[in-house]
Chimera marker file (.cmm) of the C-alpha trace (Angstrom):
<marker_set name="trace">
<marker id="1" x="6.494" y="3.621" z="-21.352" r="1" g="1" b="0" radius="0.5"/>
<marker id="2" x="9.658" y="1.837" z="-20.934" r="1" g="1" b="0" radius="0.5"/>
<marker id="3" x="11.598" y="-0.836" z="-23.315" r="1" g="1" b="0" radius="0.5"/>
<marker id="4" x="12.449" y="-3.455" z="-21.025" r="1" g="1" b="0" radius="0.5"/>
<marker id="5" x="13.936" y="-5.777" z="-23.459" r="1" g="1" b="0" radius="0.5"/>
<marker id="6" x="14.625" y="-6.274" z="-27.358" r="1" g="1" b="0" radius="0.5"/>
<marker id="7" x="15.137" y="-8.948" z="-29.328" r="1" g="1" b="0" radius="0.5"/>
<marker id="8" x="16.479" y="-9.188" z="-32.842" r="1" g="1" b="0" radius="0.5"/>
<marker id="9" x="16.062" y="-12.174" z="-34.766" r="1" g="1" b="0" radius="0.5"/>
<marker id="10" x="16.463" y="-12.614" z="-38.380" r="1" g="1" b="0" radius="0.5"/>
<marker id="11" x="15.778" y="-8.601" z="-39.233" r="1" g="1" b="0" radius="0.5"/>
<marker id="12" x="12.780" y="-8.887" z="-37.462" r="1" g="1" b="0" radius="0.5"/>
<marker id="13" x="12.708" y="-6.976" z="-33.931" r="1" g="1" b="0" radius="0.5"/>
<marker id="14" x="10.561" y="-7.445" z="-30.604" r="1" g="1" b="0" radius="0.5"/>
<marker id="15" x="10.234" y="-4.575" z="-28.263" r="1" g="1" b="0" radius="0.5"/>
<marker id="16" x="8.066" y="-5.103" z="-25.032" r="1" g="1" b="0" radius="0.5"/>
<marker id="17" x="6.902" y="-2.594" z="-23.457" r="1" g="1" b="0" radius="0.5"/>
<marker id="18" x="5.488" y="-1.498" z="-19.879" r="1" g="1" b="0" radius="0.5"/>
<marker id="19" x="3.804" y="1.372" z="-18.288" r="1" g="1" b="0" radius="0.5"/>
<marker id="20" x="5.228" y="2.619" z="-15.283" r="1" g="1" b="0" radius="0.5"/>
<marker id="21" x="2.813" y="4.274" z="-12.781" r="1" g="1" b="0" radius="0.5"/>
<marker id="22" x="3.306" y="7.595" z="-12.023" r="1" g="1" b="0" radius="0.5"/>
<marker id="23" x="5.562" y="8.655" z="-9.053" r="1" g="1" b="0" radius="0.5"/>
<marker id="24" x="4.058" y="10.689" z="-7.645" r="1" g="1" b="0" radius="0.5"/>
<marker id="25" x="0.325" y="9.962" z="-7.852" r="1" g="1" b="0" radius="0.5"/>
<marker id="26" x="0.749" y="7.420" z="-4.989" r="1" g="1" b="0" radius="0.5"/>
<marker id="27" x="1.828" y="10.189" z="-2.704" r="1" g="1" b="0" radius="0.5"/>
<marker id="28" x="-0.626" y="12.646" z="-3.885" r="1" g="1" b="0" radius="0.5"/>
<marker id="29" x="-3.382" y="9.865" z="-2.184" r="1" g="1" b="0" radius="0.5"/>
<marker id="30" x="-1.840" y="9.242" z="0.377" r="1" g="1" b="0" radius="0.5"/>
<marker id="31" x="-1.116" y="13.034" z="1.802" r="1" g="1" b="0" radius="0.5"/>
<marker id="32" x="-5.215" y="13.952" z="0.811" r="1" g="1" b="0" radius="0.5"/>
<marker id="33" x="-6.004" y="10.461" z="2.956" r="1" g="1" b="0" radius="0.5"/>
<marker id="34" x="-3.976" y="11.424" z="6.092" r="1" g="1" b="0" radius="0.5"/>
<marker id="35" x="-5.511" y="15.184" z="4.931" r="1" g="1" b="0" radius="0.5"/>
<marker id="36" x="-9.012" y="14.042" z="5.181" r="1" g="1" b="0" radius="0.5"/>
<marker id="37" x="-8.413" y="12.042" z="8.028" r="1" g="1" b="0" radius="0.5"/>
<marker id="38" x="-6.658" y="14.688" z="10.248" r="1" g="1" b="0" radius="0.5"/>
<marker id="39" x="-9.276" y="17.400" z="9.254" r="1" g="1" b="0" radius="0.5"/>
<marker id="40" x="-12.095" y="15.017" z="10.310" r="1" g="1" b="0" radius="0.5"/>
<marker id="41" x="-10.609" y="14.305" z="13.807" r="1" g="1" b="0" radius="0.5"/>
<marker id="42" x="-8.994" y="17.943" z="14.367" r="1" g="1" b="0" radius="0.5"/>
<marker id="43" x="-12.592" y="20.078" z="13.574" r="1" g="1" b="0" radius="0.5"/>
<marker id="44" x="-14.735" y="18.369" z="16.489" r="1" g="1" b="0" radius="0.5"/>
<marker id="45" x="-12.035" y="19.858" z="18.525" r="1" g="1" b="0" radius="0.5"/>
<marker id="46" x="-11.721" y="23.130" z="16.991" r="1" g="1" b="0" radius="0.5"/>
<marker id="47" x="-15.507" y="23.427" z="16.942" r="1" g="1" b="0" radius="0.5"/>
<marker id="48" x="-15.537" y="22.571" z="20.463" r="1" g="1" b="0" radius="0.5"/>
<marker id="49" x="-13.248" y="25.126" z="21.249" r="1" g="1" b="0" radius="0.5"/>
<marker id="50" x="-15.694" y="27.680" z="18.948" r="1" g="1" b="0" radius="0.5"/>
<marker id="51" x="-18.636" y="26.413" z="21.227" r="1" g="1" b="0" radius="0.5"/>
<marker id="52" x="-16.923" y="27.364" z="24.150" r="1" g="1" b="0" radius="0.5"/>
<marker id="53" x="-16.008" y="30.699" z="23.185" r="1" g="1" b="0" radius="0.5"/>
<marker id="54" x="-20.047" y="31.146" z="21.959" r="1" g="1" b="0" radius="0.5"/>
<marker id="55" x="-20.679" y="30.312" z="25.574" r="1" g="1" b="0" radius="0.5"/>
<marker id="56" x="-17.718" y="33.075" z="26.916" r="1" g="1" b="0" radius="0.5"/>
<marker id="57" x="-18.716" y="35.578" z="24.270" r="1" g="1" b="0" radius="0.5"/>
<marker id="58" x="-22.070" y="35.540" z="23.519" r="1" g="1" b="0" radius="0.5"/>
<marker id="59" x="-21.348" y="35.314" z="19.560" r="1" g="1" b="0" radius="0.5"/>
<marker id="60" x="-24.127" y="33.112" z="17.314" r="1" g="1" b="0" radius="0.5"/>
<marker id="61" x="-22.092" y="33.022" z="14.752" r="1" g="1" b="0" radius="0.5"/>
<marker id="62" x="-18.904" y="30.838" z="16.427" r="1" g="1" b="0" radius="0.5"/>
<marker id="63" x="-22.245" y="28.839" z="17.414" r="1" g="1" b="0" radius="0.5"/>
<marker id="64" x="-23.166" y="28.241" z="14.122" r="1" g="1" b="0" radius="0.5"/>
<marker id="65" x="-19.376" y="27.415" z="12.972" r="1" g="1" b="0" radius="0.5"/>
<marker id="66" x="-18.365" y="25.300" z="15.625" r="1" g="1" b="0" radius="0.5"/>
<marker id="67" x="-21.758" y="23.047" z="15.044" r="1" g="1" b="0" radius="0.5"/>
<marker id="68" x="-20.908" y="22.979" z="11.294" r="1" g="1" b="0" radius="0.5"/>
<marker id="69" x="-17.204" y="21.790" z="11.851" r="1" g="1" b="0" radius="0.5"/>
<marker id="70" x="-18.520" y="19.181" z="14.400" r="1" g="1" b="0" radius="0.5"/>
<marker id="71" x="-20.881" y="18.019" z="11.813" r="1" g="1" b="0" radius="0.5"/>
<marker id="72" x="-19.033" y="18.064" z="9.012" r="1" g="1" b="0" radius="0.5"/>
<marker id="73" x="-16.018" y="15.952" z="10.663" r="1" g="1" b="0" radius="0.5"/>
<marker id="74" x="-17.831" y="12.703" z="9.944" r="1" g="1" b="0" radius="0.5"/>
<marker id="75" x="-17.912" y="12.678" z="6.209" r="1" g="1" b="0" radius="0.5"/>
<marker id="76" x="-14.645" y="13.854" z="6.661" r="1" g="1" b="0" radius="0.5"/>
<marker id="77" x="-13.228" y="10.370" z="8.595" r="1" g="1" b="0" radius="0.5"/>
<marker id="78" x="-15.283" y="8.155" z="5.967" r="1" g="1" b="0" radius="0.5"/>
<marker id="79" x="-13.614" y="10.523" z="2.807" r="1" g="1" b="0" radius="0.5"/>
<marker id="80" x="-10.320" y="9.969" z="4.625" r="1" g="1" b="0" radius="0.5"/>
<marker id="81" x="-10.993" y="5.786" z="5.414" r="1" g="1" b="0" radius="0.5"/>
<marker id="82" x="-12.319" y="5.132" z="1.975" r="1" g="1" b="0" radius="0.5"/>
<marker id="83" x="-9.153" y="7.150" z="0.238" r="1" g="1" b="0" radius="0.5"/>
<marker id="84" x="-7.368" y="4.991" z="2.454" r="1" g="1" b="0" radius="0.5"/>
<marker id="85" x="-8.222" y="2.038" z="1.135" r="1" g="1" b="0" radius="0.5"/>
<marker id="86" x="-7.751" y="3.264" z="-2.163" r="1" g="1" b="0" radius="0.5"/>
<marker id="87" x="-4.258" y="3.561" z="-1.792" r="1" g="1" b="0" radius="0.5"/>
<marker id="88" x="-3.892" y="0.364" z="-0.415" r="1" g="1" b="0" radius="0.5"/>
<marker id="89" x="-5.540" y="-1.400" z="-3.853" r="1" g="1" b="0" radius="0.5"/>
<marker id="90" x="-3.345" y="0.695" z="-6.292" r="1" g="1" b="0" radius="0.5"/>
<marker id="91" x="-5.840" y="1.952" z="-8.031" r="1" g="1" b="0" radius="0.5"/>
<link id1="1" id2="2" r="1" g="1" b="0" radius="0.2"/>
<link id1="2" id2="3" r="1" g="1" b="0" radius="0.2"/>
<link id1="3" id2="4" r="1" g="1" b="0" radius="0.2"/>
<link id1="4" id2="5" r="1" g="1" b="0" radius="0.2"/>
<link id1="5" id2="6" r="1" g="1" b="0" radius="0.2"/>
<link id1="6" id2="7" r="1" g="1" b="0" radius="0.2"/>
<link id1="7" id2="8" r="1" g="1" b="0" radius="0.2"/>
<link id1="8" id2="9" r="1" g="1" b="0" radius="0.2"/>
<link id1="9" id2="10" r="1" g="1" b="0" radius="0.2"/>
<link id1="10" id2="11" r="1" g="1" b="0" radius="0.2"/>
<link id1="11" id2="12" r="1" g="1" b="0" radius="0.2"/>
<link id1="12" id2="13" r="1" g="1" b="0" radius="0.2"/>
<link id1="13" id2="14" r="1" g="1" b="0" radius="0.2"/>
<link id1="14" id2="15" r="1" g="1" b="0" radius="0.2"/>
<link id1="15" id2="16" r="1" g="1" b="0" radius="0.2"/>
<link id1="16" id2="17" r="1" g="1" b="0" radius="0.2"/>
<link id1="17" id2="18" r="1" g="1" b="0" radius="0.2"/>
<link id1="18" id2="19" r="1" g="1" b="0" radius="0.2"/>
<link id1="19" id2="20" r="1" g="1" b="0" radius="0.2"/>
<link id1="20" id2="21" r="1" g="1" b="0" radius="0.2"/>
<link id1="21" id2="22" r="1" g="1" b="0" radius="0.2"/>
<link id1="22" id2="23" r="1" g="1" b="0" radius="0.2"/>
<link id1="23" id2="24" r="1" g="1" b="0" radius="0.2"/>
<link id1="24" id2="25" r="1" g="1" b="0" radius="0.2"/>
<link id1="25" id2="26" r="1" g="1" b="0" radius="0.2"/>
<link id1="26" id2="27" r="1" g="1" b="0" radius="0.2"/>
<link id1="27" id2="28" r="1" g="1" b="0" radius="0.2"/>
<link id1="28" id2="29" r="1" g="1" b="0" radius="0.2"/>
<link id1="29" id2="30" r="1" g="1" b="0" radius="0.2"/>
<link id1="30" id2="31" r="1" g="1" b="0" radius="0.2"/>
<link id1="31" id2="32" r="1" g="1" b="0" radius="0.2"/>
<link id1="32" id2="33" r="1" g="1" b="0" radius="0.2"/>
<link id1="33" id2="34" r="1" g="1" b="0" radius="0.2"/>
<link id1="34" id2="35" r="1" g="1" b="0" radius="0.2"/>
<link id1="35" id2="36" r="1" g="1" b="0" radius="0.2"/>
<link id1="36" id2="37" r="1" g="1" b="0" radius="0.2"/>
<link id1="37" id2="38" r="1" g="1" b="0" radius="0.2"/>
<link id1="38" id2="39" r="1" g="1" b="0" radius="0.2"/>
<link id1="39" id2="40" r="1" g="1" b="0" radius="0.2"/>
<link id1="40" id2="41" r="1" g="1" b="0" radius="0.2"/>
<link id1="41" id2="42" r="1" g="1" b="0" radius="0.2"/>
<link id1="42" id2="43" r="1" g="1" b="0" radius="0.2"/>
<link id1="43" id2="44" r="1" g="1" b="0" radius="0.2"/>
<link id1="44" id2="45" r="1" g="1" b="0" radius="0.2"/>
<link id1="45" id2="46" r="1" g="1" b="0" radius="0.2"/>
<link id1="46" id2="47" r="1" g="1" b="0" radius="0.2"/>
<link id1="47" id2="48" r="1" g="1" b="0" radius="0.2"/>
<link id1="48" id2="49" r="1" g="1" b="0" radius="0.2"/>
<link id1="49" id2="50" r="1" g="1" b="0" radius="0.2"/>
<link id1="50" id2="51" r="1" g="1" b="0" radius="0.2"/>
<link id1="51" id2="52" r="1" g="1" b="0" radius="0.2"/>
<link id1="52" id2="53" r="1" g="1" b="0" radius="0.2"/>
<link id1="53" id2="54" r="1" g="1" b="0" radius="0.2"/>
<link id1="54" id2="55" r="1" g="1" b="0" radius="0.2"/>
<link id1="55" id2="56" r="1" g="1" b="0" radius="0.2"/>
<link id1="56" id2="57" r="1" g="1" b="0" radius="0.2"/>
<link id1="57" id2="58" r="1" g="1" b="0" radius="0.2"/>
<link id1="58" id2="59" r="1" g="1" b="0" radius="0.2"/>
<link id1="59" id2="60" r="1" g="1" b="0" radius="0.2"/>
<link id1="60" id2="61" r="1" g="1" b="0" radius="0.2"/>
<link id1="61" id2="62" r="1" g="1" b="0" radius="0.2"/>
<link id1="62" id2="63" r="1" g="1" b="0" radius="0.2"/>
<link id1="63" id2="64" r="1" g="1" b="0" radius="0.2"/>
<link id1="64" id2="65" r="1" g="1" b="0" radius="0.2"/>
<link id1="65" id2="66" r="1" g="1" b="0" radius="0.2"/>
<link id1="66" id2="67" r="1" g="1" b="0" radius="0.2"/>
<link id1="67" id2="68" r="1" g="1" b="0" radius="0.2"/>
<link id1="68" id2="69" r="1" g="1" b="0" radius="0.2"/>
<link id1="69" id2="70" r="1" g="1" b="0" radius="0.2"/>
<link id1="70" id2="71" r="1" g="1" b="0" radius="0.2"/>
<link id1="71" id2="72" r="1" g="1" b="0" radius="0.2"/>
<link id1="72" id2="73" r="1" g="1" b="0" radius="0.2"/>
<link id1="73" id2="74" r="1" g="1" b="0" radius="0.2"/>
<link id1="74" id2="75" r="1" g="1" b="0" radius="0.2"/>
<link id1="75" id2="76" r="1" g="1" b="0" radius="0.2"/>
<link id1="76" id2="77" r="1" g="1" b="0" radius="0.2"/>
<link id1="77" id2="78" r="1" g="1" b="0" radius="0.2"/>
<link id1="78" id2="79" r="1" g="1" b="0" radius="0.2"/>
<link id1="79" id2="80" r="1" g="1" b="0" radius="0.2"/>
<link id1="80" id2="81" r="1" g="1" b="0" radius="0.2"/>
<link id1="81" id2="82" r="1" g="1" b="0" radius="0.2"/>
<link id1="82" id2="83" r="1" g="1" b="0" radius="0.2"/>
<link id1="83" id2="84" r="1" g="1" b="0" radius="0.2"/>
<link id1="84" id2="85" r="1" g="1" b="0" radius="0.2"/>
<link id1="85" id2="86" r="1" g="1" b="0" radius="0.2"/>
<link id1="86" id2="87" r="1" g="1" b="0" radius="0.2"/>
<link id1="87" id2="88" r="1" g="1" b="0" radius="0.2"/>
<link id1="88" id2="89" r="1" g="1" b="0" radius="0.2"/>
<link id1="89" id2="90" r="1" g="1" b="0" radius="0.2"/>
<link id1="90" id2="91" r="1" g="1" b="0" radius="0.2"/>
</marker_set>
């Protein structure tokens, strides 16, 4: 809270008062936004990559992980979209 102005009239005083956000918090959503979003269009690539070392090596479990990081990239977009938005109603 902040006293933006007082006035004093006949022993009797009037303070109003505002809350300031936070500074930070507005940076704090937007670097997990851009987070979210970056992770959700950089893991179909990585998992990509994972599926084509499966293929090179013969390995079922860089199968498995590069099909779970290509799945999991979706929610990852709408997480990163909707936290977007967020940030863009102040809220």
């Amino acid at each position: 809270m902040q006293d933006i102005s007082t006035t004093v009239f006949r022993g009797a005083r009037e303070t109003t008062t505002i809350a300031l956000p936070h500074p930070g918090k507005r940076t704090t959503k937007i670097a997990v936004a851009f987070a979210c979003l970056f992770a959700g269009f950089a893991t179909p690539f990585l998992g990509l990559i994972l599926l084509i070392f499966h293929e090179i090596f013969n390995d079922g479990l860089l199968n498995r992980i590069g099909t779970v990081l290509m799945i999991i990239s979706i929610p990852l977009i709408l997480l990163g979209s909707v936290l977007m938005d967020r940030v863009g109603e102040g809220s």
